[in-house]
C-alpha positions as CSV (number, residue, x, y, z in Angstrom):
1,X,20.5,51.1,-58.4
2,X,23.9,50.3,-60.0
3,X,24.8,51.0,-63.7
4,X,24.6,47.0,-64.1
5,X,21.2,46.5,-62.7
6,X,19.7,49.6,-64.7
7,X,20.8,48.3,-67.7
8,X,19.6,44.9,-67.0
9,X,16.4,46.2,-66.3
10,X,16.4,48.3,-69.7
11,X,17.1,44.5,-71.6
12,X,14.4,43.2,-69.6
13,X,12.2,45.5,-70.6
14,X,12.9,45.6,-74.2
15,X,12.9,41.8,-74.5
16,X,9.4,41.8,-72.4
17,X,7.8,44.1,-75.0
18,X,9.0,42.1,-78.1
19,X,11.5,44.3,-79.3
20,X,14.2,41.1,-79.8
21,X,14.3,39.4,-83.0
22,X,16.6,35.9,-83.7
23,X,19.1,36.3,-86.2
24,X,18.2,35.4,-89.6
25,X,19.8,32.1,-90.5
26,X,20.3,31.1,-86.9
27,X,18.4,27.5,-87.3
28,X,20.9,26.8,-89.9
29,X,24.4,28.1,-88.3
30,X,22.9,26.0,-85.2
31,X,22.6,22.7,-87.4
32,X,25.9,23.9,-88.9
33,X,27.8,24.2,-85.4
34,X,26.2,20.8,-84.3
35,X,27.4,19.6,-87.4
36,X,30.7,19.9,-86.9
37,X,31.1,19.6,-83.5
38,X,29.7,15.8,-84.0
39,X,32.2,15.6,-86.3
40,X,34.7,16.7,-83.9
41,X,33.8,13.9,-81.3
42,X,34.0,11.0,-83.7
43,X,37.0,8.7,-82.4
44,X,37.7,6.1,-85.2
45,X,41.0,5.0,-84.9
46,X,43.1,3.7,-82.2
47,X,46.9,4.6,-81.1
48,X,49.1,2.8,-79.0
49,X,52.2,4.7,-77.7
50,X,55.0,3.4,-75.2
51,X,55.4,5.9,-72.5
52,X,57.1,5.6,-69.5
53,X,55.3,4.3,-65.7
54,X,55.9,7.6,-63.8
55,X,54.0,9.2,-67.3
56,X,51.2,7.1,-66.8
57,X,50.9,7.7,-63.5
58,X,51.1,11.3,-63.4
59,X,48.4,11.4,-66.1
60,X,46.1,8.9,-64.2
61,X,46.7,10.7,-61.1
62,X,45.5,13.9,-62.9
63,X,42.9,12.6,-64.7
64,X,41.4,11.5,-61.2
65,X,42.1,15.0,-59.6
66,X,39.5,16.2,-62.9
67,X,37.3,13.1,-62.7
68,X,37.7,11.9,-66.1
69,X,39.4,8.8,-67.1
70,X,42.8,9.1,-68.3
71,X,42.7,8.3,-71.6
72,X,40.2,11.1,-72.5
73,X,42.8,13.4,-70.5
74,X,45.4,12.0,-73.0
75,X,43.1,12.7,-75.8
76,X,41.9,15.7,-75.0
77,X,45.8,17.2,-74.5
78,X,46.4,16.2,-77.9
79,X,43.6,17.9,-79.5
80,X,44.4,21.0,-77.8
81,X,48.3,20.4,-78.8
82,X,46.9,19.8,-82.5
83,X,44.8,22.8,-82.9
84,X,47.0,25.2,-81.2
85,X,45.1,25.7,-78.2
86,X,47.5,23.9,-75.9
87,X,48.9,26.4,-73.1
88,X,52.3,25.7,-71.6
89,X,53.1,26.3,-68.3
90,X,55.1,29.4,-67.0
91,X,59.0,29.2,-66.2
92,X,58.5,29.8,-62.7
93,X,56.2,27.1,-61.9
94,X,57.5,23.3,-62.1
95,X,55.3,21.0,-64.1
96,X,56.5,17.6,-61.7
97,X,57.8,17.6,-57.9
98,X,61.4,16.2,-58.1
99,X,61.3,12.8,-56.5
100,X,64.0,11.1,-54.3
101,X,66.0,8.4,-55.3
102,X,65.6,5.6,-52.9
């Protein structure tokens, strides 16, 4: 048996004979965290912003590749630009093919 699966078995164990308590307060951080997290969701106001047609299409085609609609991809990139959380891409890799000119 691996080191894994031994120490599974040992939480298993312990958990089947009672020996796991919940945190104290955990009822309350749980309301807390749903709390805010509602909060976070609300969308009450509305934006318009010009951006270009090969923008637009990029996101859309994106947004289809994740199976969301494209204005929650639009949303959701500037909630993670917003809160820091926004990762940009590394040097080496392009972020759009180069198209042809016709």
């Amino acid at each position: 048996m691996s080191k894994e699966s031994k120490l599974e078995a040992e939480i298993l164990a312990s958990f089947e004979r009672g020996e796991w308590q919940p945190a104290p307060k955990v009822k309350s951080e749980i309301a807390r965290f749903a709390k805010m997290a509602s909060a976070s969701l609300v969308k009450d106001k509305r934006v318009n912003i010009r951006i270009s047609s090969r923008d637009l299409n990029d996101i859309q085609a994106k947004a289809a590749e994740e199976a969301i609609p494209y204005q929650t991809l639009m949303a959701s990139v500037l909630h993670k630009y917003v809160t820091g959380r926004l990762v940009e891409p590394s040097p080496s890799r392009p972020t759009r093919q180069k198209r042809r000119a016709s």
